[in-house]
Structures are given as structure tokens and as C-alpha cells.
N, C-alpha and C positions, 0 to 999 in steps of 0.2 A: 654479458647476455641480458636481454632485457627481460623484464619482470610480466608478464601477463597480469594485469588488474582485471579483478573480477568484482561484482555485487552482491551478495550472498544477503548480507543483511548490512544497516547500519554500523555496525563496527566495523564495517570495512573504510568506512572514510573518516577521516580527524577534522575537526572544526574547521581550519582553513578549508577543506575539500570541499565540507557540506556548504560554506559562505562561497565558494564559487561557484560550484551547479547552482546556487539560486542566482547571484550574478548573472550567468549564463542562461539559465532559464528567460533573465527577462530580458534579454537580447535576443533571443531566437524567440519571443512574443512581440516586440517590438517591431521587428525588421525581419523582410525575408532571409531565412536562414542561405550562408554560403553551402556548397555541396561540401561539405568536411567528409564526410563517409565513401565520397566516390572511388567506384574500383574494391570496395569493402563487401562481402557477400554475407547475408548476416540471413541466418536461420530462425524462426519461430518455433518451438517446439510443445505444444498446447495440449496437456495429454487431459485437461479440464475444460468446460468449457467457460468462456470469460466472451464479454462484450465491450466493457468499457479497456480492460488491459490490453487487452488482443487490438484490437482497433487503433489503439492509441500509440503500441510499438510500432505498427505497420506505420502508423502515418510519420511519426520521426523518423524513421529509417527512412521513409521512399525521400521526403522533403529532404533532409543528410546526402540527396545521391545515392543510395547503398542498392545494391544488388539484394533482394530481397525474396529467401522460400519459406515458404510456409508449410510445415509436417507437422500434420495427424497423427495421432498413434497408429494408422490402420495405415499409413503408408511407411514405417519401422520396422526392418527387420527384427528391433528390439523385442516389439510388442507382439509378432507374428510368426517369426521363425525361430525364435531362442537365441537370438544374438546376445551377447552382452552388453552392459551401458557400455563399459569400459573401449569395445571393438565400436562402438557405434560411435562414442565421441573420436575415436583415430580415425574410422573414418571420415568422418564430417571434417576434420582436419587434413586430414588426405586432400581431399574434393578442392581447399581451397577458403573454408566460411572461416571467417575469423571473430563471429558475434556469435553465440548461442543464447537466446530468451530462451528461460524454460519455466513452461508453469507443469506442478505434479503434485498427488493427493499425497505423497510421500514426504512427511518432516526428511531436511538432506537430501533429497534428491539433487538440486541444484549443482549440491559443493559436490557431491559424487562425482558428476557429468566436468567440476572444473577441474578435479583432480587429475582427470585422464586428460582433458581438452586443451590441446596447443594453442589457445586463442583465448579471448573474453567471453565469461559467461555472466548472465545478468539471472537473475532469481525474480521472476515475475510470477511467485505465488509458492509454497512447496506447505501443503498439509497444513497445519494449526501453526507453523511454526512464524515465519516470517514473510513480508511484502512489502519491501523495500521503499521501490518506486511509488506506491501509493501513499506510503509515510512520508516520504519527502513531500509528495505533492500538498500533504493532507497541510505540511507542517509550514511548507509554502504559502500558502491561502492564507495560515493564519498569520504569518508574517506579512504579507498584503496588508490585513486586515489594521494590525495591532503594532507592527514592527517589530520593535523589540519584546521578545515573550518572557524575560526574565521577571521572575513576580506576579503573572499571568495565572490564571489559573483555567484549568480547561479540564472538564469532564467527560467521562468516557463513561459509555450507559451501555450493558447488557451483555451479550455473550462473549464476553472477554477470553475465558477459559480457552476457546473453540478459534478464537480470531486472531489470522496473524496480520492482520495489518492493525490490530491493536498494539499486539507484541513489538513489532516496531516503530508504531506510533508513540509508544510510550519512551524506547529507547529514542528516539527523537526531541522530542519535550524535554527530557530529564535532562540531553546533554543541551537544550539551549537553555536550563534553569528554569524552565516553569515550574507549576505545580500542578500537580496531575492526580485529580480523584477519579477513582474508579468505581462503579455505582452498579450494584446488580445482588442476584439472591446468592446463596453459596454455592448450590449447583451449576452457575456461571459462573460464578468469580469466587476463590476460596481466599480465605483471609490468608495466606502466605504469600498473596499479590502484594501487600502491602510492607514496600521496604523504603528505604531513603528515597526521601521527597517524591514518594507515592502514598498515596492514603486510601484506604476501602472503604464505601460507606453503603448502606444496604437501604435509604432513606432518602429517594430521589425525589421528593419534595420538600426534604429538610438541604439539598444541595444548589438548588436550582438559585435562589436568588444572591449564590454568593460566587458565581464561575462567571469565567468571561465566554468561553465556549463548551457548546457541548456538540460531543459526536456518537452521533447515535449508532449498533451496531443490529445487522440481520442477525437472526435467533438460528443457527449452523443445524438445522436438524438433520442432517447428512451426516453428521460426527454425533448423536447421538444413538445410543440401542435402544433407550426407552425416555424419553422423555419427563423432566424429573417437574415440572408442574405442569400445568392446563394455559392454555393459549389464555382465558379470563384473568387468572393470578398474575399473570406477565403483564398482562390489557394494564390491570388494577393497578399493579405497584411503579410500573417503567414504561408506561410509552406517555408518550413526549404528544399534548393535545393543547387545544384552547385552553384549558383551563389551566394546565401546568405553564402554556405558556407567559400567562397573565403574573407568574411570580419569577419572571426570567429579567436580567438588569435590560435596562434601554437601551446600551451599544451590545450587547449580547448576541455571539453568529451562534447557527445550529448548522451541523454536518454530518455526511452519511457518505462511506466510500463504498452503497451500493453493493448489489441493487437493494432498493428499502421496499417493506413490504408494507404497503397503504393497511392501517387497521391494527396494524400491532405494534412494532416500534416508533410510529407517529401514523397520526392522522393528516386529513387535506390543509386545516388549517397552517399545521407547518409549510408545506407549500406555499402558502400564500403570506408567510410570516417576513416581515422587512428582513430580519437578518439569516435568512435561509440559505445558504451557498453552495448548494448542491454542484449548480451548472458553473461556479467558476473551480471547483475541485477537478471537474471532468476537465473544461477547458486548460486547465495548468498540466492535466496529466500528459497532453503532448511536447509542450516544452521542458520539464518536467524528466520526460522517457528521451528527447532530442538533447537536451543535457549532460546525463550518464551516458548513452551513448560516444556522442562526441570526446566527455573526459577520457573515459576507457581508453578508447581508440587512440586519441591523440594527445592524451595529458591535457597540462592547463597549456595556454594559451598564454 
């Protein structure tokens, strides 16, 4: 009987797996992708909302060939009549979809929905916990960038605590050997973040001229009840401007998997900074998202 693969987080794939989706990724960047997904009916399931994920599954699935629905919570019995997740993923199994994307405010949501679902489900977001696809993407770029990231060092700036595409940004890093600082106050980042070949530093202009990248994170005020400094304290100590830039090394990229908010985690000059990589994070997130799909679905190649 075959095995359904799913994406929950990072630990679902081993080093050979992850060196293939990037292989693959830049084949379906290079060359119009073959319809690998045809005849595949692959569901969206968005109970958040999202612009660059959302977008960027739809567009590898349709470019894969796949039969492709897109469900609301407000179109879920789940969410409206008291169905269960459990009847809701046999349903959708029923029906015929063999992909479920699910993004949900719910650390585990995901793995619940694979538990029950006769088919491949992909984890495009679940609560603070993990975001899979955007850590590969993220980890992609820098491999673009740098190649081999063993020895690297890459910093991660701000609401770490709150963020799961940190959460699996970092398990990403760690299993290609970089080294990975974490940079923010305690209320974002508690020093229990800090284990093998991770380090906490609360001194982001004492870190800046010794990383090869830094990724900047939105400040999650959605996941917090009160607010544990002032928007100024944050300004002061972490966001990422002219001036901080001017102690950043010269091959040095800055990154943000969005959306970033102009004035607190960086200012315009970042925008206009040589090694800015916003627009090539997004653009990978489709080959990236046409990647895991295709593995799922049809293994390696």
C-alpha cells in the first residue's frame, strides 16, 4: 500500500529530499513546467488570510495542470454547520482531491486534517507553529545567493516567539549547517531559543557587521493580549534603516517573508539597498510551492 507524503513541517523531508525540491525548483524556473499534476484535483483551504501564499499555491498547481478549488471557511460545513474536521477531510477524499493546502490560526491544524485525509496535505501556515514552503523558499534564495550555507551565518531579527516561518526557517539552516542568530528583546525571543548551533543575542547593532544575511520578521500583534513594548523601543533597538545599514558586510542580502511593515522593521532605504531580496523570495515561492507539490504527488523523478 502506498504511503501518502504529506508537509507538515521540515522534518518531514531528509537532506536528499530537501537537495531535490531545490534541483527541481530550478527546472520549473528555467523551463516551462510539464503538466505533472494533470487529472489531480487539489483543494485550497485558507481559513487566514494570505496574499503571497495563497497566490503562489494557486499558481503552481494551475501551471502542474491540477484541477484546482479554492474553500473559504464560509463555504465549510466545518466552519458553519458543526461538521467535523475529521468528516470533512473523508469528505473531500470522497469527492476525488488528492492535494489539500491548508492555512489555519490553529498550531496542528494541518497534521489533524492529514490524519483523517486519504491524500497529500501540505501545511501552508498553522498558528505560530510552522511554514514550511516559505522556509524552503526563504532557504532557496540564500542558496541562490551564497551556495553552500555551511559556515554562513544568517540572522533572524524580531518576533521570533510569534513566527512560524521562523520556526522552520531555523530548522532549515541548522539542518544545512549554518549558523543562525536570533536577535530581538525577551518578549519576542526568550533565551530558551538558544540551543545547538543557534545563538540569542538581544544587541542588533552589536550583530550586524558579522552575518551574511539577515531576515527581518513582522511584529505578530494578532498573537499578542497586550503588547509588551511601544512601537519607539522596537523603532530604537531592531529595525533595520540607513544607519544600521552602513554596518552591514558588502556581500550581505536582507530578507522579509512578508508582508513588512514600512517604519518599524525597516525603513525605505532598505528597499532601495543592493542586497535587498524581497522580489526574488516571492518569485521562488512559486517554483518553490510547484516543487513539493509535484514530489508529493509523484515522488522523485
Amino acid at each position: 500500500m502506498r504511503i501518502r507524503r504529506s508537509l507538515i513541517d521540515l522534518d518531514d523531508l531528509n537532506a536528499d529530499e530537501l537537495t531535490y525540491i531545490f534541483d527541481r525548483t530550478a527546472a520549473f524556473e528555467k523551463a516551462k513546467p510539464e503538466r505533472t499534476l494533470a487529472g489531480i484535483a487539489c483543494a485550497n483551504m485558507f481559513f487566514e488570510q494570505s496574499t503571497r501564499t495563497f497566490a503562489s499555491f494557486n499558481l503552481a498547481e494551475l501551471r502542474l495542470g491540477a484541477d484546482v478549488v479554492n474553500l473559504s471557511p464560509k463555504d465549510l460545513s466545518l466552519a458553519t454547520k458543526g461538521e467535523t474536521l475529521e468528516d470533512t477531510a473523508i469528505t473531500l477524499g470522497a469527492m476525488g482531491f488528492s492535494v489539500l493546502v491548508v492555512r489555519h490560526p490553529e498550531a496542528g491544524f494541518p497534521q489533524r486534517v492529514a490524519m483523517a485525509f486519504d491524500g497529500h496535505v501540505v501545511n501552508a501556515g498553522d498558528g505560530p507553529h510552522a511554514h514550511p514552503t516559505q522556509a524552503l523558499l526563504d532557504v532557496y534564495t540564500l542558496i541562490e545567493e551564497f551556495g553552500d550555507l555551511a559556515g554562513r551565518t544568517v540572522a533572524i531579527v524580531g518576533d521570533v516567539l510569534h513566527s512560524r516561518v521562523a520556526h522552520s526557517t531555523i530548522r532549515g539552516l541548522h539542518r544545512l549547517k549554518a549558523d543562525v542568530v536570533l536577535v530581538g528583546p525577551e518578549s519576542f525571543l526568550p533565551a530558551s531559543y538558544s540551543t545547538g548551533g543557534v545563538t540569542v543575542e538581544r544587541d542588533f547593532d552589536a550583530v550586524l557587521p558579522r552575518v551574511d544575511a539577515v531576515i527581518l520578521l513582522r511584529i505578530q500583534r494578532e498573537r499578542f493580549e497586550h503588547m509588551p513594548l511601544t512601537d519607539d523601543e522596537y523603532v530604537a533597538s531592531y529595525r533595520l534603516d540607513a544607519k544600521r545599514l552602513k554596518n552591514v558586510r558588502e556581500h550581505a542580502v536582507v530578507m522579509h517573508p512578508g508582508p513588512y511593515n514600512r517604519g518599524m522593521e525597516l525603513d525605505d532605504s532598505v528597499l532601495e539597498f543592493a542586497g535587498w531580496r524581497y522580489a526574488k523570495q516571492v518569485r521562488h515561492g512559486v517554483g518553490i510551492r510547484m516543487a513539493v507539490l509535484d514530489f508529493l504527488v509523484n515522488g522523485r523523478s
